[in-house]
C-alpha positions as CSV (number, residue, x, y, z in Angstrom):
1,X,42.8,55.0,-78.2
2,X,44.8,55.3,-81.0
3,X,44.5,54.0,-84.8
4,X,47.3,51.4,-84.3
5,X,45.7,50.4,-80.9
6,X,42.5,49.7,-82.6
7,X,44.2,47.9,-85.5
8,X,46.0,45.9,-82.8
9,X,43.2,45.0,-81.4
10,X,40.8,44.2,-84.1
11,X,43.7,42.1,-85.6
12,X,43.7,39.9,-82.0
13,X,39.8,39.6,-82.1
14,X,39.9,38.1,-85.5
15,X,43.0,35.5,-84.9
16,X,41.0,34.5,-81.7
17,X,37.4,34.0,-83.6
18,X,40.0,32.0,-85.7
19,X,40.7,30.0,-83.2
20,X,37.1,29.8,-81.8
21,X,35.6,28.4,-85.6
22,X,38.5,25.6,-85.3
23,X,38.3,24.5,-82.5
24,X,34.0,24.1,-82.9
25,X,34.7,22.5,-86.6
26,X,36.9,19.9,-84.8
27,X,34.0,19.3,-81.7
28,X,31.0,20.6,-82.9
29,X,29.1,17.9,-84.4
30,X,31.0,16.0,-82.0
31,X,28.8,17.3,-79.3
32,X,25.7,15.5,-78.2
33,X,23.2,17.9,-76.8
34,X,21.6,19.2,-80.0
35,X,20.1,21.8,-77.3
36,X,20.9,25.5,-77.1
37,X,22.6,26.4,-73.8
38,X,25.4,24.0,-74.6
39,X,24.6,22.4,-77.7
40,X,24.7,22.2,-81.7
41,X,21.8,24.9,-81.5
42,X,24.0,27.6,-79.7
43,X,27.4,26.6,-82.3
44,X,24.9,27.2,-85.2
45,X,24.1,30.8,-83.9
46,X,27.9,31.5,-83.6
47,X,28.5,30.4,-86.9
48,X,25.7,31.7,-88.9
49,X,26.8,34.9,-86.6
50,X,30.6,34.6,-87.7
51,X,29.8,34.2,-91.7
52,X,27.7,37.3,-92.5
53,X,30.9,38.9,-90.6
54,X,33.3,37.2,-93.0
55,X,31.4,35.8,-95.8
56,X,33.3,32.5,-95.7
57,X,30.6,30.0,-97.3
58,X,32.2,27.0,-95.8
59,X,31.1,28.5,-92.6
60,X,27.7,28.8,-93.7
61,X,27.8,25.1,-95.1
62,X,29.0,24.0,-91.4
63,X,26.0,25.7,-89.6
64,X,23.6,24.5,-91.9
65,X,25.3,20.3,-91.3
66,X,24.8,21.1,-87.9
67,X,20.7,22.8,-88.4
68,X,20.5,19.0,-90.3
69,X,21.8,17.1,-87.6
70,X,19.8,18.8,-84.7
71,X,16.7,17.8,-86.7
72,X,18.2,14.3,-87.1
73,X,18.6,13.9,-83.2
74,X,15.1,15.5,-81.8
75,X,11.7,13.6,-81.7
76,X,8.4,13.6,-80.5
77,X,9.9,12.2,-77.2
78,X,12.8,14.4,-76.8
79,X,12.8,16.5,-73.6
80,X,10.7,20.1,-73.5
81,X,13.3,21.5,-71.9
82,X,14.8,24.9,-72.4
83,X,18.7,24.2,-71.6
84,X,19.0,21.4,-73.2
85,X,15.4,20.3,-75.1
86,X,12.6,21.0,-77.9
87,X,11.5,24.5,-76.0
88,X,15.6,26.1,-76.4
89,X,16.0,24.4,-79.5
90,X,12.3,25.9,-81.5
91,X,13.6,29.0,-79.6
92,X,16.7,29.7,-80.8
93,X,15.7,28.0,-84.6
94,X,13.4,31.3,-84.7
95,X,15.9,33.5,-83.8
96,X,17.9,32.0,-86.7
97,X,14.3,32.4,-88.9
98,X,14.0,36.1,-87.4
99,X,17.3,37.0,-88.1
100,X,17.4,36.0,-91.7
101,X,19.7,32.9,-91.5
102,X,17.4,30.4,-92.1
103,X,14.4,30.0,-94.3
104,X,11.3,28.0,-93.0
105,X,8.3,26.2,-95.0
106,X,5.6,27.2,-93.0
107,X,4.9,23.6,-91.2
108,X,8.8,23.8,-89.9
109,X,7.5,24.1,-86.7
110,X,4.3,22.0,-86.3
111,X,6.5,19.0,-84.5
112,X,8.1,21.5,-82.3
113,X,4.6,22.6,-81.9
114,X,2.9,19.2,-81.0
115,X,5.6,18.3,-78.4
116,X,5.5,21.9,-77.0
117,X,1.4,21.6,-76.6
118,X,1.7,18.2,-74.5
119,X,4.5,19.7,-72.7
120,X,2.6,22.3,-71.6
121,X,-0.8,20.9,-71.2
122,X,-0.6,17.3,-70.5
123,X,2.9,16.5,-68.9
124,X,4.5,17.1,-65.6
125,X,6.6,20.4,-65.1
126,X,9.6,20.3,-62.5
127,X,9.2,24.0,-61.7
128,X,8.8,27.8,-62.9
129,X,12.3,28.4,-64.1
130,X,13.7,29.2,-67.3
131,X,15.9,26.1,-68.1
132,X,14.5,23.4,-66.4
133,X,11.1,24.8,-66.0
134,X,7.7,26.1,-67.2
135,X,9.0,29.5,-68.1
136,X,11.1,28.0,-70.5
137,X,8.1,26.1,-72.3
138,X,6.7,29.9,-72.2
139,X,9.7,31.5,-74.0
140,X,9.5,29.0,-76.5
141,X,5.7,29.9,-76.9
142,X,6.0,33.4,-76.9
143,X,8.1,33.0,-80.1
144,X,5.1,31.0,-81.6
145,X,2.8,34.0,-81.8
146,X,0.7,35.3,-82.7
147,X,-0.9,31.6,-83.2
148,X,-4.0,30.3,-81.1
149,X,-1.9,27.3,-80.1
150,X,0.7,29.7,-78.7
151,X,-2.5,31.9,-77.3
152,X,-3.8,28.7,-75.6
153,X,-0.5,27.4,-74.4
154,X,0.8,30.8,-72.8
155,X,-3.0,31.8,-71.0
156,X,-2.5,28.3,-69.4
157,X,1.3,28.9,-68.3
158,X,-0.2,32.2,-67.0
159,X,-3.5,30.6,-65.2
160,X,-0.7,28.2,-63.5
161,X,1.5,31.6,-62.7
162,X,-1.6,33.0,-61.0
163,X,-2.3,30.2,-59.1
164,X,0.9,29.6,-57.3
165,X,2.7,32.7,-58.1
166,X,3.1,33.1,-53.7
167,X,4.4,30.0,-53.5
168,X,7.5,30.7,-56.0
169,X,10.9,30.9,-54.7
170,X,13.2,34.0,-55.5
171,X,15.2,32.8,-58.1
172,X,12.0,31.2,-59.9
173,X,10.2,34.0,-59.4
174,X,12.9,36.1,-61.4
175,X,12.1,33.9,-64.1
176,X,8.6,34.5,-64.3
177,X,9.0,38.4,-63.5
178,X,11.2,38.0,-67.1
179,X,8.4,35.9,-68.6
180,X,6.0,38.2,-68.1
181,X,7.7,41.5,-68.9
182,X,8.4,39.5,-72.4
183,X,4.6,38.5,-72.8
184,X,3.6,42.1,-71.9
185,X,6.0,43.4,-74.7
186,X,5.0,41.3,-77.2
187,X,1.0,40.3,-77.0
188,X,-1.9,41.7,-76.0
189,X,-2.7,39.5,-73.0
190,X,-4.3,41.8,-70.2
191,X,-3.8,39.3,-67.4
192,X,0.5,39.9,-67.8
193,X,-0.5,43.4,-66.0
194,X,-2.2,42.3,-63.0
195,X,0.6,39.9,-62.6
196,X,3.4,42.2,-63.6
197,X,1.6,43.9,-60.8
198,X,1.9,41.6,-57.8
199,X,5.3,40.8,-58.9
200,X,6.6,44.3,-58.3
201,X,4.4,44.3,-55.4
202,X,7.1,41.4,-54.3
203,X,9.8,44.2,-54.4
204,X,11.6,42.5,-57.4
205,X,12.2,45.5,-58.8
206,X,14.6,46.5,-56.0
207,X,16.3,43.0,-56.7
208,X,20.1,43.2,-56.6
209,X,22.2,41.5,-59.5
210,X,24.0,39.8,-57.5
211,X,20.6,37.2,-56.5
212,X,19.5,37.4,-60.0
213,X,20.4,34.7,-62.8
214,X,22.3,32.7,-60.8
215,X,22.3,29.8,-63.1
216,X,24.8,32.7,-65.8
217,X,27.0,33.4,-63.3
218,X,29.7,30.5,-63.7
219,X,31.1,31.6,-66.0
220,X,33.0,35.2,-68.1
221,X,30.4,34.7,-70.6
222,X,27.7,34.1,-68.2
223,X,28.5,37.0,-65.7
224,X,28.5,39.7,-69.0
225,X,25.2,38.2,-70.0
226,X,24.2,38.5,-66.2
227,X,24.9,42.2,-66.5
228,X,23.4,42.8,-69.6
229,X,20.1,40.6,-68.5
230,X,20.0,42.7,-65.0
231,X,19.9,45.9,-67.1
232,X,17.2,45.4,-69.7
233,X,14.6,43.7,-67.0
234,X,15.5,45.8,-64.3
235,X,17.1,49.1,-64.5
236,X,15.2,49.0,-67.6
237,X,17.7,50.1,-70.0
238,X,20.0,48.5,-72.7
239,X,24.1,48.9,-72.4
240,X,25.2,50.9,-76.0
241,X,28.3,48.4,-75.6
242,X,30.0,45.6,-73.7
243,X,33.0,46.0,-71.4
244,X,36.2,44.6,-72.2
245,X,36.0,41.1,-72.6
246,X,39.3,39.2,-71.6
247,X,42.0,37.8,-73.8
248,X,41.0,33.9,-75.0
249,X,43.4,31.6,-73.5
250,X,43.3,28.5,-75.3
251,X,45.5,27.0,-72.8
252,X,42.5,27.6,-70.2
253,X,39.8,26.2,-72.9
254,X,36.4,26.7,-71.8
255,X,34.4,23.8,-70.3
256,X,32.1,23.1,-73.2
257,X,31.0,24.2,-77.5
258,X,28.1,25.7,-76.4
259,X,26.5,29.6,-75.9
260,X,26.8,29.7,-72.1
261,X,30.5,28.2,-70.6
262,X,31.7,27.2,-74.4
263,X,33.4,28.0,-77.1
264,X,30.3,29.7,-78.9
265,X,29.6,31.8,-76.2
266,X,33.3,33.1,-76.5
267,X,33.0,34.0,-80.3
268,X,29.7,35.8,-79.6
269,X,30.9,38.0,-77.2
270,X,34.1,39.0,-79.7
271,X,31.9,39.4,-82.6
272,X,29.8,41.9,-80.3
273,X,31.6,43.5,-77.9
274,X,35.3,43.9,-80.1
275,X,34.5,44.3,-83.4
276,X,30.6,45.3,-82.9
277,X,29.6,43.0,-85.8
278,X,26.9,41.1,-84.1
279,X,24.1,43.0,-81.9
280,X,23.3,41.8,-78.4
281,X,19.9,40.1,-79.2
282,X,21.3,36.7,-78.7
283,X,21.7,37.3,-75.3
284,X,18.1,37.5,-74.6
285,X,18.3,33.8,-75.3
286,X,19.9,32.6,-72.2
């Protein structure tokens, strides 16, 4: 590629994360789900994101009205939830807290913490997946440790594991395969092996990408996430850099603000894969 190519291009990627910041300034705190799939918490990221790449404070300001206004909408009754609730929200605030956007007294997550513990312990779950389900409540914890809440809360989501882990369907039990690859990597909890261990005995490793993450693949963004999810949990290896992403076509807008279909999604993906400002970290959360 040539040096006026690459101008060219790098010139298109910035009028289109243009574009992208407008059009979330104009529906961003518009948006109802404060949650982090397809909510304020997934604009925040992009925008944090998109001012260390151009230094624009007002950019900075606008995440940090919408940080304000996520904590404005969630209570002690909100949904645990991953897509759209408290367990995707407290998980993508510490990626924010991890990455040095945002700075956090140290009680900033005790009511995350309190509704995360009942959620866990005490209420119903619907299932073992990631957005709806019990894994999600697990991601959430595994960014709480190395606390003994998080400790108690993620050997119980394990014990439950355990106990029905036969019982799982396929695409569930991707989700837990991925939940406990994540534990493993991160914590010192001996049971992850035996159960890392009778899932590979379930021949997930030999799982094609095409059955797993179904709930990425409806959309651009979503099917480059897919590839770079398939890679790390199960050829085991991370991508050096994204293929070629499409031109944005704001005559075919996407469907929503958010990380996953949205707007967000779209600007993460230029500041990443075109101008390689942003590494791929954030799409761990999804």
């Amino acid at each position: 590629m040539t040096a006026n190519m690459v101008q060219n291009n790098s010139t298109t990627t910035e009028k289109h994360l243009r574009q992208i910041a407008d059009m979330l300034m104009l529906n961003g705190t518009l948006t109802n789900c404060p949650g982090l799939i397809h909510g304020k918490t997934g604009i925040a990221i992009f925008f944090f994101h998109y001012f260390q790449h151009t230094g624009n404070a007002l950019l900075e300001d606008y995440a940090y009205d919408l940080i304000n206004e996520i904590q404005a909408q969630i209570h002690i009754s909100s949904s645990a939830d991953y897509e759209t609730g408290i367990s995707g929200i407290g998980a993508g605030m510490d990626y924010l807290i991890r990455n040095n956007f945002l700075q956090a007294d140290d009680d900033f997550f005790d009511d995350f913490d309190q509704r995360m513990y009942r959620a866990v312990m005490y209420d119903p779950w619907q299932d073992f997946s990631l957005y709806d389900g019990l894994m999600g409540y697990g991601r959430y914890w595994i960014s709480r440790l190395p606390s003994m809440q998080a400790r108690e809360c993620l050997l119980c989501i394990a014990g439950k594991i355990e106990e029905k882990l036969f019982e799982i369907p396929i695409q569930e039990q991707i989700d837990v395969y991925c939940f406990l690859r994540d534990l493993y990597e991160k914590s010192d909890f001996n049971v992850c092996i035996g159960l890392l261990e009778q899932c590979q005995k379930m021949d997930l490793q030999s799982t094609d990408i095409n059955r797993c993450f179904l709930r990425l693949r409806n959309s651009a963004i979503g099917n480059m996430i897919c590839l770079y999810q398939y890679n790390r949990y199960f050829n085991q290896k991370q991508p050096d850099k994204m293929k070629q992403i499409s031109d944005l076509d704001m005559e075919k807008s996407p469907v929503s603000m958010g990380l996953l279909t949205g707007y967000a999604g779209e600007g993460m993906l230029r500041l990443s894969a075109a101008l390689n400002q942003t590494n791929m970290s954030w799409m761990q959360l999804l």
